[in-house]
Backbone as a printed PyTorch tensor [residue, N CA C, xyz], in Angstrom:
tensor([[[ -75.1250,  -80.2520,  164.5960],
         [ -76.0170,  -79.6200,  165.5490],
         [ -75.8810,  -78.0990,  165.4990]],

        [[ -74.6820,  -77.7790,  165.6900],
         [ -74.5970,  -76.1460,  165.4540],
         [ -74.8740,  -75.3490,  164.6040]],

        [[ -74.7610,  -76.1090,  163.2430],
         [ -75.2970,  -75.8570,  161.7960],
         [ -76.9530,  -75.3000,  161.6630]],

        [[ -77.7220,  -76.5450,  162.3260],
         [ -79.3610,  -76.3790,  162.6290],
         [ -79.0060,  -75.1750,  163.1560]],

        [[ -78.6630,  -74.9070,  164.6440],
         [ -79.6410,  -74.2550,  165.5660],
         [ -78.6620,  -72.8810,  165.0000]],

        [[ -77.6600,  -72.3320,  164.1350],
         [ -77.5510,  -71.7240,  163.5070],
         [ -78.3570,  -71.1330,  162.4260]],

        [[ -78.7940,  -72.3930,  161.5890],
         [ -79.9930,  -72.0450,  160.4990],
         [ -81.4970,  -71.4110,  161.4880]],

        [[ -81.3530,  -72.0680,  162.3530],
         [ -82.7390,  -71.3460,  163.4690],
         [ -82.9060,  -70.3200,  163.2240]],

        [[ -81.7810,  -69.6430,  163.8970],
         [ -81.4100,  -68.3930,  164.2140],
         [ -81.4090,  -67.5810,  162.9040]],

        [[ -81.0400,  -67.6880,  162.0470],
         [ -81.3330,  -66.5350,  161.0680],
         [ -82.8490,  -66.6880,  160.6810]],

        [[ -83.3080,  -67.9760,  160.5480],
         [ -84.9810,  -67.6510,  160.2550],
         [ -85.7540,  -67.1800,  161.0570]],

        [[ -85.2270,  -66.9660,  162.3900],
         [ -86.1050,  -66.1760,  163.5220],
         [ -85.8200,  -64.9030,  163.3960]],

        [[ -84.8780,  -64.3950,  162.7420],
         [ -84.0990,  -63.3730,  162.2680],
         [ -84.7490,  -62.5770,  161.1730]],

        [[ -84.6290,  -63.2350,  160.3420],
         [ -85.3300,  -62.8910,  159.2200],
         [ -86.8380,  -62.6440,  159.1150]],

        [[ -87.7150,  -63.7500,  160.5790],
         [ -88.7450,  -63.1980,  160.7180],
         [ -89.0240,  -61.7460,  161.1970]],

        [[ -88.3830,  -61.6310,  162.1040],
         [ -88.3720,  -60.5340,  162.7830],
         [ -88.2170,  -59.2620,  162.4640]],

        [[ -87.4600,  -59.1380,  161.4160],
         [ -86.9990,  -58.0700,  160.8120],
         [ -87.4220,  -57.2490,  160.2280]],

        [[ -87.6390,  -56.3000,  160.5460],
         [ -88.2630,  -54.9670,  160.0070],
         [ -88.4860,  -55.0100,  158.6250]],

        [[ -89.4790,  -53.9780,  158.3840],
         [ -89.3690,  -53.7440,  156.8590],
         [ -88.9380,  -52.6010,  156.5650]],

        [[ -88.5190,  -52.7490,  155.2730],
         [ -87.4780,  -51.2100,  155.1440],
         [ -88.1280,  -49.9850,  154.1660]],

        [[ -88.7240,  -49.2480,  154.6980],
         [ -89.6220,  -48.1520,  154.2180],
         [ -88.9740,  -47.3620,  153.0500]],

        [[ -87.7480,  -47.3830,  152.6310],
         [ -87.1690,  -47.3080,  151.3610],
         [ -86.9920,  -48.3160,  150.4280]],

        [[ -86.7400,  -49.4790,  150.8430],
         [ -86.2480,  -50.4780,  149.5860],
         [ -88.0550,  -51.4230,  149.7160]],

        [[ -89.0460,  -51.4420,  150.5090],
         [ -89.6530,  -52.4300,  150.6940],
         [ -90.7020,  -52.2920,  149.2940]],

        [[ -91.0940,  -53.2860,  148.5050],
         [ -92.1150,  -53.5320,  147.7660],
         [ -93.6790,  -53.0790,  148.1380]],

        [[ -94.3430,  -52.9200,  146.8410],
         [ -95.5090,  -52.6890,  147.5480],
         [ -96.2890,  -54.2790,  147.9090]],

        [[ -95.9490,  -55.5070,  147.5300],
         [ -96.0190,  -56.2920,  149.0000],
         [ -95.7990,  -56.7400,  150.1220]],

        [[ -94.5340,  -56.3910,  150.3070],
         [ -94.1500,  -56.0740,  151.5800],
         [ -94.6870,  -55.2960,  152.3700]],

        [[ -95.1730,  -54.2170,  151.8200],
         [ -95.9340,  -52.9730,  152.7450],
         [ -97.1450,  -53.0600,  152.6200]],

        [[ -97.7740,  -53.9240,  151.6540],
         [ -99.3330,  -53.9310,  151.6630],
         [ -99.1140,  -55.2090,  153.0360]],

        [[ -98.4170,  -55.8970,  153.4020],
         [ -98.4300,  -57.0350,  154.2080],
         [ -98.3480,  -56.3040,  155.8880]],

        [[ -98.1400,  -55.2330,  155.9000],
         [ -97.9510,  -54.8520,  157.3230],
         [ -99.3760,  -54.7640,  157.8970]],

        [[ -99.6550,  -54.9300,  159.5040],
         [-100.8190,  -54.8570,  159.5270],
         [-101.3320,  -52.9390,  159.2820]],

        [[-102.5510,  -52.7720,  159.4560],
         [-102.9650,  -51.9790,  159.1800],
         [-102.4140,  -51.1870,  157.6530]],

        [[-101.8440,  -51.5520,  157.2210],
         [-101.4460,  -50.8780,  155.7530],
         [-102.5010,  -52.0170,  154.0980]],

        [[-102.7220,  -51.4950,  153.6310],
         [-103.2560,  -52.0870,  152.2940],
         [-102.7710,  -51.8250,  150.9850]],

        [[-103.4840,  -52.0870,  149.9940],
         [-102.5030,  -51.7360,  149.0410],
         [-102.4700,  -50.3600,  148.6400]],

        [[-103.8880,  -49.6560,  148.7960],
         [-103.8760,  -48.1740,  148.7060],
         [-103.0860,  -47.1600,  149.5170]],

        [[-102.7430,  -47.7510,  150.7270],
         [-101.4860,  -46.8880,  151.7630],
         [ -99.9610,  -47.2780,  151.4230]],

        [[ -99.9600,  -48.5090,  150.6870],
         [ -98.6770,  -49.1460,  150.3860],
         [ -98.0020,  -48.2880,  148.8510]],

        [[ -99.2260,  -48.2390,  147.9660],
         [ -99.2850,  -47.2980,  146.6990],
         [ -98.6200,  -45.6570,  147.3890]],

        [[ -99.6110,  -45.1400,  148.0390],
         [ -99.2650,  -44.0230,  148.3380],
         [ -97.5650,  -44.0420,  149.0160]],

        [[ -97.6990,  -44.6690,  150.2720],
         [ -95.8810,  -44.8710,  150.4220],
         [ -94.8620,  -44.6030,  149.3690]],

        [[ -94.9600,  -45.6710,  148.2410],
         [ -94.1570,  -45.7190,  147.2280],
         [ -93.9860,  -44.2860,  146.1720]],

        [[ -95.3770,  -43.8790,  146.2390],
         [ -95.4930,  -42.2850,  145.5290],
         [ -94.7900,  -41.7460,  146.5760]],

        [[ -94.8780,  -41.6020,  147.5750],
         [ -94.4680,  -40.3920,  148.7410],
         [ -92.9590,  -41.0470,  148.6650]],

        [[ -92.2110,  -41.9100,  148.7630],
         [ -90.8920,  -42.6420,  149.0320],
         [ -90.1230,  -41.7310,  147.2520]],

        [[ -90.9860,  -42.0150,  146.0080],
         [ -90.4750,  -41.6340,  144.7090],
         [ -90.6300,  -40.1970,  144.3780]],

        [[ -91.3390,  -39.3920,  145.3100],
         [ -91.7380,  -37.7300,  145.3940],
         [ -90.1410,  -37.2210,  145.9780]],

        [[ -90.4410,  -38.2300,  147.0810],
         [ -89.3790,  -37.0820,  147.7220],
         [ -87.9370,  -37.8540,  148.4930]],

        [[ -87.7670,  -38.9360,  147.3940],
         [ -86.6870,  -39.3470,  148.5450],
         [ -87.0950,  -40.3900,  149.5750]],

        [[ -85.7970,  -41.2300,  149.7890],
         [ -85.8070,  -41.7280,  151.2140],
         [ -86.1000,  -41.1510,  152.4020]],

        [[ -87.0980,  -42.0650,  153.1150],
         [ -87.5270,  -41.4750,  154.5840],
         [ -86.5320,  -41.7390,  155.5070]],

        [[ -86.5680,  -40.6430,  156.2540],
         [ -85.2360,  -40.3340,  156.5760],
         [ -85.8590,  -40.9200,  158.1860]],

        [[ -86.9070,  -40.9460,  158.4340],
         [ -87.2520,  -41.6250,  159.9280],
         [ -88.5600,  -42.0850,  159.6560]],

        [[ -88.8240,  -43.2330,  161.1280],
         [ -90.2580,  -43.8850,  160.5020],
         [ -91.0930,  -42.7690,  160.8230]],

        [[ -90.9740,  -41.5400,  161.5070],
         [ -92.3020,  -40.6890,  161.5690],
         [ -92.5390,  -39.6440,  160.6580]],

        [[ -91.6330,  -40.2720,  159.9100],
         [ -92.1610,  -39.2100,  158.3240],
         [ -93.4090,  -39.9890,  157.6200]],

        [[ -93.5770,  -40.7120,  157.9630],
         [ -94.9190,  -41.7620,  157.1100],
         [ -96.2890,  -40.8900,  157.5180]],

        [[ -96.1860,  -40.3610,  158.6550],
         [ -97.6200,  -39.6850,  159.3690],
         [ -97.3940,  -38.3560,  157.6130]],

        [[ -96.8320,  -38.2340,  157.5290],
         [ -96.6390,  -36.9730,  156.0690],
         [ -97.1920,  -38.0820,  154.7280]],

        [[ -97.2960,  -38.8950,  154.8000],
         [ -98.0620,  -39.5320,  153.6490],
         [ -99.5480,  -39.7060,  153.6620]],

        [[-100.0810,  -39.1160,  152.7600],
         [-101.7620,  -39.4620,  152.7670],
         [-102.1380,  -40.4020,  153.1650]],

        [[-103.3380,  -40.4080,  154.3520],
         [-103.8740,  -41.4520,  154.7230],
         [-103.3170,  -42.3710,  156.1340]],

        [[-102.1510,  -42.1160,  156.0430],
         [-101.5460,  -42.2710,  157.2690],
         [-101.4790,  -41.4030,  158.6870]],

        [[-101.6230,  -41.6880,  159.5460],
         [-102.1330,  -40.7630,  161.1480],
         [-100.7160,  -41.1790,  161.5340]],

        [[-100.4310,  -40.4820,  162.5200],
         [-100.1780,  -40.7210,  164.0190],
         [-100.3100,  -41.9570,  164.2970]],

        [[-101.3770,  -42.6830,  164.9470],
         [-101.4790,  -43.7520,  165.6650],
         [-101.1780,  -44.9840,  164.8320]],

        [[-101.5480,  -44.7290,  163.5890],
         [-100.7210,  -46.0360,  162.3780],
         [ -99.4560,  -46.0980,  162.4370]],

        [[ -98.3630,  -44.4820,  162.9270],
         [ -97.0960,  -44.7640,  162.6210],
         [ -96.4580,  -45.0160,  163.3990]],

        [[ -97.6230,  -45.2850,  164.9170],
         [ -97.2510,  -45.6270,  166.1760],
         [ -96.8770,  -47.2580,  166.1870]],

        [[ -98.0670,  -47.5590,  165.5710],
         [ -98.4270,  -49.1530,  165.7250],
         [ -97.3350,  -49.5840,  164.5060]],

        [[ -96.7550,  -48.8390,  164.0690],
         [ -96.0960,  -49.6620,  163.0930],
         [ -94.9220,  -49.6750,  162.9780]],

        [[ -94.0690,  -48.8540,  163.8680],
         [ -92.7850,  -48.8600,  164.5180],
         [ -92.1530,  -49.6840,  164.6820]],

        [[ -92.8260,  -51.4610,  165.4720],
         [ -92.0430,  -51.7230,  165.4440],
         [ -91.2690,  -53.1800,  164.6040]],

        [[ -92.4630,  -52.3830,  163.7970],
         [ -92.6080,  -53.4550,  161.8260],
         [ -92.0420,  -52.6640,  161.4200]],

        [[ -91.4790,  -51.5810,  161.1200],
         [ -90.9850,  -50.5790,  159.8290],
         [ -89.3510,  -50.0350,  160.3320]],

        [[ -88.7980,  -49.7350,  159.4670],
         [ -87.2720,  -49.5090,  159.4920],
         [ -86.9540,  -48.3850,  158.2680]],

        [[ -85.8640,  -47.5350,  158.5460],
         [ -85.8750,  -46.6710,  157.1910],
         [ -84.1760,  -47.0750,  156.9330]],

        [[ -83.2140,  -47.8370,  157.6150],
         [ -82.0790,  -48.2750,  157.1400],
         [ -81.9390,  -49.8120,  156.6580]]])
């Protein structure tokens, strides 16, 4: 029994879990809402320009990305 509701727990876990704006794929990031593959492309250029993002509100500094995208996406995105 503890085993299951152990295994639960990390797959609710694992759902949950942020994506990581340095290591994430461009399907991973084309999968967030509001992101596609053309904002997910650009990420990966902007992530290989200059380095790891050092916070999620450095993304508003990538083409195509606002403010209110890096609002809504806070609390999908992770930079550790």
């Amino acid at each position: 029994m503890f085993r299951i509701l152990a295994l639960c727990f990390a797959l609710v876990g694992m759902l949950l879990a942020a994506v990581n704006l340095n290591t994430a794929s461009l399907e991973e990031l084309s999968s967030l809402k509001g992101i596609g593959q053309v904002k997910a492309e650009a990420i990966i250029k902007y992530r290989d320009a200059n380095g790891k993002f050092k916070s999620v509100d450095e993304l508003s500094k990538v083409k195509g990305i606002g403010e209110k995208t890096v609002a809504k996406l806070k609390g999908q995105v992770s930079v550790e």
